[in-house]
C-alpha positions, 0 to 999 in steps of 0.5 A: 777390416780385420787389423781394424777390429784387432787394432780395436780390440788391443785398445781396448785391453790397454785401457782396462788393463791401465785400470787393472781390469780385464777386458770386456768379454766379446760382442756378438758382432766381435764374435762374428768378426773373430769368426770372419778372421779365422776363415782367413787368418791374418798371419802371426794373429793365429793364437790370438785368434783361437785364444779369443774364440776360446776364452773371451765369449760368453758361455750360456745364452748370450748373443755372442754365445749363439753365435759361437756355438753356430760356427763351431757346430758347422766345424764340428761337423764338418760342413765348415773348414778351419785351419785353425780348430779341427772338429774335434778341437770344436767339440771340445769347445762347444762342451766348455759352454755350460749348456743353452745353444751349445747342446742340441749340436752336442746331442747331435755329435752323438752319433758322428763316430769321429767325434762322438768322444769328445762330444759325451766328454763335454755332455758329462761336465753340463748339468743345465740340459732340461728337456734336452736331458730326453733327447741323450736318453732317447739315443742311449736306449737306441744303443748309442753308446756314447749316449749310454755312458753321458747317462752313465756319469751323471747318475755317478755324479763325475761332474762333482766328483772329478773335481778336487776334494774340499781341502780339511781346512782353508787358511784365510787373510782377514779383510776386516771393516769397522763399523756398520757397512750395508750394500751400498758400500761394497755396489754402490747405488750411483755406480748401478749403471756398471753392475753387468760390468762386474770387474768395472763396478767392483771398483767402486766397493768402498768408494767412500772413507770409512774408519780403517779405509782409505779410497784411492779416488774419494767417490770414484775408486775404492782401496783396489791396491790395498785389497790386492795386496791382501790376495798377494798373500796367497790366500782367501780374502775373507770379508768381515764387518762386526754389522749389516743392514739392509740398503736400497737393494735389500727391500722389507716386508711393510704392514699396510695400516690398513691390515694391521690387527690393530686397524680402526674397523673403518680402515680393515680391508675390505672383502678378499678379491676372488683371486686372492687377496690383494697386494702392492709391491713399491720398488724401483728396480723392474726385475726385482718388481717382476720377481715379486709380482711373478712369485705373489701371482703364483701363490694365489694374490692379486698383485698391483705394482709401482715403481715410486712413492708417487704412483704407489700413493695414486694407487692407494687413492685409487683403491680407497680405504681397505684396497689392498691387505698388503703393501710390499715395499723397498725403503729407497725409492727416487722420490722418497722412502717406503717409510714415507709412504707408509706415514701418510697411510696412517695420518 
């Protein structure tokens, strides 16, 4: 099993590396694999070993995430042995994971006097600690003095200021773009299947012919040599077009004809309900939609939603003349435009 995932896994690598990509990060069941390795490392897979837990998991709250944190905690505290990462080696990375399944055990290592150094170590350089912000307070007022000094270096900011300086001034290579461009061409919509795989979907930015590019697959693959010989120049790319519009993913605010000032009075909303007044949001990209429902409902409206121009419309039949003071909607959707719709609103 252990050459089998390593086997996979360099594969794995070669095909992206042939696509000039990295390699996806791991899964939460190659995290587990890595793990099992470890154990009992093969011999001469040791530094791929510790380079894969170190570097190819996911920081936050990612599956994979959960799981490393779980091992290296059981390391870090000494209830699970490694040959090839000590405690505090395991300290060490359970700091480096930016905040989520990694924090309660770095709390905890608090008070281990072996490793309680490097655990402040990795609690000074994490901001996303929430709740979990009362526990290392709790500990510096019981006289914890590792805890004493995490507090310490938050409130004299050290996360930001160890960093280096902000040069006085950048030079930059001008990656220039004639014409007006929008998001589609740098995420394009038929390519949104590869958006979590951003090094994948970054491929596809100027997929199509424009004036001054020149794909390297027309409708597959965009100028990736000719942008990496613009990084080759040891600089900043900087991403310029003389104009923007919104596309699909940039949704406008529209007008319901039923609210506009300028309504017949037969078509004036009717009362506000008592929640609030009453809203549709068209879009067909579920987290935006929950975005907007979740943001409305919090400011007092009363929120309805659909996901095309279809059930937006049976919606609006439905609710009858004056049903909703406000209609929300993207312009692209799979069955038509929010412009379409809103045509039939006022015919």
């Amino acid at each position: 099993m252990s050459n089998e995932f390593l086997q996979s896994y360099r594969t794995h690598v070669a095909e992206r590396a042939a696509l000039g990509i990295p390699p996806l990060p791991l899964s939460a069941k190659q995290t587990g694999e890595v793990i099992e390795l470890l154990k009992s490392p093969p011999k001469g897979e040791e530094t791929t070993l510790v380079d894969l837990i170190t570097h190819r998991v996911p920081a936050g709250v990612d599956d994979a995430a959960k799981v490393k944190a779980s091992y290296l905690a059981a390391v870090a505290h000494g209830t699970e042995k490694c040959a090839l990462i000590s405690r505090e080696k395991a300290t060490e990375l359970l700091g480096t994971m930016l905040g989520g399944y990694n924090i309660s055990p770095l709390v905890d290592l608090l008070d281990d006097a072996a490793v309680s150094g490097a655990a402040a170590n990795g609690l000074k350089k994490t901001l996303l600690m929430f709740d979990q912000f009362h526990d290392v307070k709790d500990k510096a007022e019981k006289g914890n003095a590792q805890a004493k000094a995490v507090l310490q270096s938050w409130a004299d900011a050290e996360w930001f200021t160890s960093r280096p300086e902000v040069p006085q001034s950048i030079k930059l290579t001008v990656f220039k773009v004639a014409g007006e461009i929008n998001t589609d061409d740098l995420s394009p919509a038929p390519d949104a299947f590869s958006r979590p795989d951003i090094p994948m979907h970054a491929l596809a930015m100027h997929k199509n012919p424009r004036p001054g590019i020149v794909p390297e697959e027309e409708g597959k693959r965009g100028p990736v040599k000719f942008i990496d010989s613009l990084k080759a120049k040891g600089n900043l790319v900087a991403y310029v077009g003389p104009h923007t519009r919104p596309s699909a993913h940039q949704p406008p605010v529209a007008m319901s004809p039923a609210a506009h000032p300028s309504a017949p009075a037969s078509a004036r909303p009717a009362a506000e309900p008592a929640g609030g007044a009453r809203l549709l949001v068209i879009d067909d990209e579920p987290d935006l939609r929950t975005l907007y429902e979740l943001t409305l409902v919090r400011e007092g409206y009363d929120v309805e939603s659909a996901a095309t121009v279809a059930e937006a419309w049976d919606l609006l039949q439905s609710r009858g003349t004056g049903g909703y003071q406000l209609v929300i909607t993207d312009m692209r959707l799979p069955d038509g435009t929010g412009l379409e719709l809103l045509r039939r609103m006022e015919a």
